[in-house]
N, C-alpha and C positions, 0 to 999 in steps of 0.2 A: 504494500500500500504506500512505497513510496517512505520521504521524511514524515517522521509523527512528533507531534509535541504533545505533553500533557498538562490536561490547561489544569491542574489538582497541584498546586505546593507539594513541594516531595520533600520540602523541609522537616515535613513528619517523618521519613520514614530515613532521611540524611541530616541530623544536624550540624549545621557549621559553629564549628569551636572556635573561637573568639580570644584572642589573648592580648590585653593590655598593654601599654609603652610600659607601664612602671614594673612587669613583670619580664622583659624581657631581657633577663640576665642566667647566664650560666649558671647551673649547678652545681653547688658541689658535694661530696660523697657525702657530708651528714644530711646534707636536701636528700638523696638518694633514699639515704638509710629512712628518714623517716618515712619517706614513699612507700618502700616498699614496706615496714613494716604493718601502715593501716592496714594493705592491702592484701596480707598474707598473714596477720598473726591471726584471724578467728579460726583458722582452718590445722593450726602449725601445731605440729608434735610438740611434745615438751622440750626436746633435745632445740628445734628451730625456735621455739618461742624464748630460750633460755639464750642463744645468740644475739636473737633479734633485740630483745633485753641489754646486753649486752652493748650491743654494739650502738642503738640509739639510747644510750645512760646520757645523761643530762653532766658534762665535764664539770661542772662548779659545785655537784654534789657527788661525783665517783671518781676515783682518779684515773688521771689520760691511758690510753691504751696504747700503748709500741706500737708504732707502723707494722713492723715485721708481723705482730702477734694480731693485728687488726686485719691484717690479708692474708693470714691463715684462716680465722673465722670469717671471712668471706668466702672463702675457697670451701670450707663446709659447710656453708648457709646454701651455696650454690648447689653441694653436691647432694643436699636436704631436699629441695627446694624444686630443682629440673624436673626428678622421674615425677611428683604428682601434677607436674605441668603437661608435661607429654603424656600421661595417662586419661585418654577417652573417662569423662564425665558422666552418669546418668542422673540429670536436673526431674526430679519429680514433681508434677503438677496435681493439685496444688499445696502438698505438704513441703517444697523449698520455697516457693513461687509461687503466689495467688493467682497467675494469670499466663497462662500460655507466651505472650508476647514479652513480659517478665521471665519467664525461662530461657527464650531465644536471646533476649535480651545479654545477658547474664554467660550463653554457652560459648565456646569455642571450635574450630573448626575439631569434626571427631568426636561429639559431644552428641548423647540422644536428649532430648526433651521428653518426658514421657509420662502420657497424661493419662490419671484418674477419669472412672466412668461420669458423665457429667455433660453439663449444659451451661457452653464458655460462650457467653454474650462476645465476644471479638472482630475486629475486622485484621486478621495478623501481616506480617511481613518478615521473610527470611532474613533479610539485610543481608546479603550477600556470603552466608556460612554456609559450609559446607554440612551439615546437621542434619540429623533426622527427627524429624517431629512425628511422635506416633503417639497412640492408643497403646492399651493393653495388649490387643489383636498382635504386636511385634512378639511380646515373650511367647503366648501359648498356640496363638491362631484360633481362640475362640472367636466366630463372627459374630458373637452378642457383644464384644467391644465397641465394633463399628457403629453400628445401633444404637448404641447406647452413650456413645463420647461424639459430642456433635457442637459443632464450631458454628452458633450463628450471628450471619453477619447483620442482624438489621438493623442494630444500634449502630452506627457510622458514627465517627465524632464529624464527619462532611460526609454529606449527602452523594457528594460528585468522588467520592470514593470509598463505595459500598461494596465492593468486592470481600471476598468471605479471608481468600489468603493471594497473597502477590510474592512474586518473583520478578525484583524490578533493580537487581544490584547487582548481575551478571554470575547469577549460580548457575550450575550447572546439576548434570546428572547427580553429584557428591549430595545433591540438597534433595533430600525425601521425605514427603508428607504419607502416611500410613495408618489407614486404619479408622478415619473419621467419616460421620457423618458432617458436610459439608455444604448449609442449607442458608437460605433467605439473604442472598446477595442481591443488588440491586445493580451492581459493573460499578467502573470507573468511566467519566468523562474524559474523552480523547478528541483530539482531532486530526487527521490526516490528508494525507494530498493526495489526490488521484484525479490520474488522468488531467494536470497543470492545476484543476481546482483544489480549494479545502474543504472539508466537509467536520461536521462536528458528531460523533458517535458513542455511545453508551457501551460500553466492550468488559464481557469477562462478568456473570455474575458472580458465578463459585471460585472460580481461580481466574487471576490476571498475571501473566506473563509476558514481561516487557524485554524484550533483548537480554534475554535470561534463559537458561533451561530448567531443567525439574525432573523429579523421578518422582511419578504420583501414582500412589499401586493401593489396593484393596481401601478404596474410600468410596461412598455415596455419596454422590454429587449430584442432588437432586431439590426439588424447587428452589430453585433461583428465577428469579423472571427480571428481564431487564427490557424498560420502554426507552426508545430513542428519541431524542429531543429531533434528530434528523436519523442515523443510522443505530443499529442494531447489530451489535455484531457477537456471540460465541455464549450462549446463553449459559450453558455448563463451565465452560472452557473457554478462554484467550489465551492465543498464542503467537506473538509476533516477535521475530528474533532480527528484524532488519536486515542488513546483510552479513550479521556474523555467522558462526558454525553450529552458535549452540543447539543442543540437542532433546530434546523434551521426551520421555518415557512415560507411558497412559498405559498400565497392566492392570488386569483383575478389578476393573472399576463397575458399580452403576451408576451411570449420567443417564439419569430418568426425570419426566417432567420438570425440563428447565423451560424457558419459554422466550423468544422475543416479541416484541411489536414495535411498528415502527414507522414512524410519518414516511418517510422515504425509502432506504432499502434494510432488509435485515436477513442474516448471515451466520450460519450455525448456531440452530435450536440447541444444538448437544455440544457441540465443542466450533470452534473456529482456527485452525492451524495454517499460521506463516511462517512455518520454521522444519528445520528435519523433524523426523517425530517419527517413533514407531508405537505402533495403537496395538494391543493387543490384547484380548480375553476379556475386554471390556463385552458389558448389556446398556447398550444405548439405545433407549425406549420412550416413547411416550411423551417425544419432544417438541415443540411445534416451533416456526417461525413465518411470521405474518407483517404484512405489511402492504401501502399503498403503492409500492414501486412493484421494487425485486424483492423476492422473497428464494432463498435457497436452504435446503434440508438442515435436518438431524447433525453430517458431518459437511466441515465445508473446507478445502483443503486451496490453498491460492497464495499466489505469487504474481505479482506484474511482473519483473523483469529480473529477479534474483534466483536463480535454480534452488531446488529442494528437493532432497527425497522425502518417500514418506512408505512406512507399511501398514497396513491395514489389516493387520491377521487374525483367523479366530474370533472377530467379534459377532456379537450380536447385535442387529440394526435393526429392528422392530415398531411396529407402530407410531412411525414418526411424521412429521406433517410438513409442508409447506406452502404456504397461500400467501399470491402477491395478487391486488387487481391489476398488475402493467402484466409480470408474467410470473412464472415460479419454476423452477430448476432442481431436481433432481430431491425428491422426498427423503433417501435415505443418505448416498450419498451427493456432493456436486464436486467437480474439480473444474478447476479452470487457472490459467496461467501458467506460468513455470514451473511450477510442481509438478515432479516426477513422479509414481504413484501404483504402487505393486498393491491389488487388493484381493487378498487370496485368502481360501477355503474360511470366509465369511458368511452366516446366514443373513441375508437381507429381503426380508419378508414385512407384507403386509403395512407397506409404509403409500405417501402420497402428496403429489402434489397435484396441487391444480391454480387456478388464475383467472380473471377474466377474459382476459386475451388469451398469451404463448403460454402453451404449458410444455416442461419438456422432463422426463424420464420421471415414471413414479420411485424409483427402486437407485437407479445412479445416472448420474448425467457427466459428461465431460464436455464442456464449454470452451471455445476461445482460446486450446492447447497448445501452446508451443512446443512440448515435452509429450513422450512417447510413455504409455502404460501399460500395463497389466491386469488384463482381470481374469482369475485361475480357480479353477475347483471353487468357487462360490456355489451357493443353494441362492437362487433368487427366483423368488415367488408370491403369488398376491400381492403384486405393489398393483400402485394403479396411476396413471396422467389423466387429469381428468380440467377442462377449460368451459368457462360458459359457451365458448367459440369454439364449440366441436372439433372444427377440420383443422385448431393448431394446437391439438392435444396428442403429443407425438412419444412415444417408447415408453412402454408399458414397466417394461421390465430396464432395459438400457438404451438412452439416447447420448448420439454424438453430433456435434453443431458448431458448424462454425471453425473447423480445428482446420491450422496449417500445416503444410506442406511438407515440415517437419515432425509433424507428431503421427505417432501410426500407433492404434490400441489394438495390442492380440486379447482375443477374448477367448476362452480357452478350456475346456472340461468342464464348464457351469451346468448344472442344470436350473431351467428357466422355464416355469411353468407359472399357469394361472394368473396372469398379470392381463392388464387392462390399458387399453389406449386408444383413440379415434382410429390412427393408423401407426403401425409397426408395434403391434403390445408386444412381442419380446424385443427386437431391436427396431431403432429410427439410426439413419443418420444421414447427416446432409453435408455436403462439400468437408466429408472426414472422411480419414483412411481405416480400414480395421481388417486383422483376420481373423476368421473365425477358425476353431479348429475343433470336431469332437464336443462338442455342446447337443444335451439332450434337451432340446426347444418341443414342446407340446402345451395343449389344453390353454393355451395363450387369446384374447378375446379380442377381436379387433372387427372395428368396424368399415375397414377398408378392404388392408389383406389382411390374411390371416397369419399373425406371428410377425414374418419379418418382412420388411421394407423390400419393392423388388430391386433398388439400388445396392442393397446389401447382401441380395444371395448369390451374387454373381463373387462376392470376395469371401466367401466360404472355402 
């Protein structure tokens, strides 16, 4: 999407440290010694706390220490001191720390955060550590942890930054959320440029990822609804990494009933990805996004001009929606742009789009490709393309539109039944390349031909 700014102070989430003329002089070792003492004697052995004693003693009431015998007891405060610094932390919430964002706060890279069953009013922020924030669900794999430990965001200290938890300090995969329920975000206010214009957009109810990655594995990520002042964009999930390499990981999630609307266009009911990402073993259900433009499905995967991969494995796309009155794109999945995009042995069933005007693919659409894809061993069935305007309600099951002369989609051992569309209910595509290979296409409902396009059975 091009340069973004966000129009949200992130002074919350970066404070800038401030230091005075009259403070700025050199330290010297007894400055040091009392530093560090605040800062390490509640935690200190007897042995450390009996140096630390020591060595900040007040000279006018104990006598001076020898140089030589002052950097010997440094040299064992030090050798004290390192290994429980280098030893990974486990911050407990909320018997160290009243508050989730208090134990991030507080942890270091290598550090779990790990939070009691419970209902934490929060809107959090990784700040750029390498940490894992979980639920109980990490020590046993009880999933009544998930359930039952649930981050909500509605209480916002700003309105315009209601997202449930943000990656907005260039974490990476090191930084992992686990194990929560992840409910009642409202997104972050953003704005970006596309296409030489700006646009102002509501982005990311449950997680907002700003040119950052994330490893988000066995969390519910479910009612968030985010309304756009103009755009709408990842109602479960935000994901934009600009043009860096970060990497985003979505394993074993449900992103169920997130929601957008949106005066102008709106862009992943379930998640929104601008970045690498592999998706996997995720149930993404029962997601909708609507809107009076463009409205596009469940997942929405998109790049203007920065290449990305992306995998798509093992999920579940289920019952998801999208309704725009200009047009709507691809109910379960839409790809469009640069994004590269392998989606293999996924069930994608029973999802839909439709529009007043264009409608295109109930089940997945590839739009406007520059980049070459994959669709492999999928089950795709009961989706449906459905338009007030009958004859532009195109691919039932898979439509492709509009792709250049660079992108060619192998579609490939899917079966693809029972799906719905004016014309091509299992495949549409127009001025696109595709092979088909070994797909068992039947019982597909079409009101022109039946199943597939005759532009597309000649590339069989």
């Amino acid at each position: 999407m091009g340069e973004r700014n966000n129009l949200v102070p992130r002074s919350a989430w970066h404070p800038t440290i401030r230091r005075s003329a009259s403070s700025a002089h050199e330290f010297d070792s007894d400055d040091v010694v009392r530093s560090v003492t605040k800062g390490v004697r509640r935690g200190a052995s007897n042995e450390t706390y009996g140096i630390l004693n020591l060595l900040s003693s007040n000279p006018s009431t104990h006598p001076p220490i020898h140089p030589s015998t002052r950097h010997s007891l440094w040299l064992i405060l030090i050798l004290l001191i390192i290994p429980s610094l280098l030893h990974p932390h486990i911050r407990h919430i909320p018997t160290d720390h009243p508050t989730i964002q208090a134990g991030i706060n507080t942890a270091a890279d290598g550090d779990t955060v790990l939070v009691a069953e419970g209902i934490y009013f929060e809107n959090i922020s990784f700040r750029g550590k390498a940490i894992t924030v979980a639920s109980r669900f990490l020590l046993d794999g009880d999933t009544s942890h998930i359930a039952n430990t649930v981050i909500d965001g509605s209480r916002p200290i700003h309105p315009d930054s209601a997202s449930v938890v943000y990656f907005i300090s260039g974490e990476d995969t090191t930084s992992m959320l686990c194990g929560f329920t992840i409910t009642h975000g409202s997104g972050t206010l953003t704005e970006f440029q596309w296409v030489d214009l700006w646009y102002k957009a509501q982005t990311g109810g449950g997680i907002f990822c700003d040119n950052a990655g994330a490893r988000i594995v066995h969390n519910r990520i479910i009612n968030n609804h985010v309304a756009g002042v103009g755009w709408a964009l990842g109602g479960g999930v935000y994901v934009d990494s600009y043009d860096t390499l970060t990497h985003v990981i979505l394993d074993n999630n449900h992103i169920s009933r997130n929601s957008l609307t949106a005066i102008e266009n709106s862009w992943g009911g379930g998640l929104l990805l601008i970045s690498h990402a592999t998706v996997t073993n995720n149930l993404i259900s029962y997601n909708t996004s609507s809107s009076d433009g463009f409205a596009a499905g469940a997942v929405v995967c998109w790049s203007e001009t920065y290449p990305r991969y992306v995998v798509l494995k093992n999920n579940r796309i289920r019952h998801n929606a999208a309704s725009g009155k200009h047009a709507g794109f691809g109910g379960g999945i839409n790809i469009s742009g640069a994004t590269s995009v392998l989606i293999i042995g996924n069930d994608i069933s029973y999802n839909e789009v439709n529009a007043g005007q264009n409608c295109y693919g109930g089940g997945i659409t590839l739009v406007y490709r520059t980049a070459s894809d994959s669709i492999i061993g999928n089950t795709i069935t009961h989706n449906r393309a459905k338009s007030q305007n009958q004859t532009h309600s195109r691919g039932g099951g898979i439509d492709l539109t509009y792709n250049s002369n660079q992108s060619t989609t192998l579609i490939s051992g899917n079966v693809i039944t029972h799906n719905q569309a004016w014309i091509g209910s299992a495949f549409h595509s127009y001025l696109s390349k595709a092979q088909l290979r070994d797909n068992i296409v039947k019982d597909n409902t079409d009101m022109v031909w039946e199943g597939i396009e005759p532009e597309m059975k000649h590339q069989r």
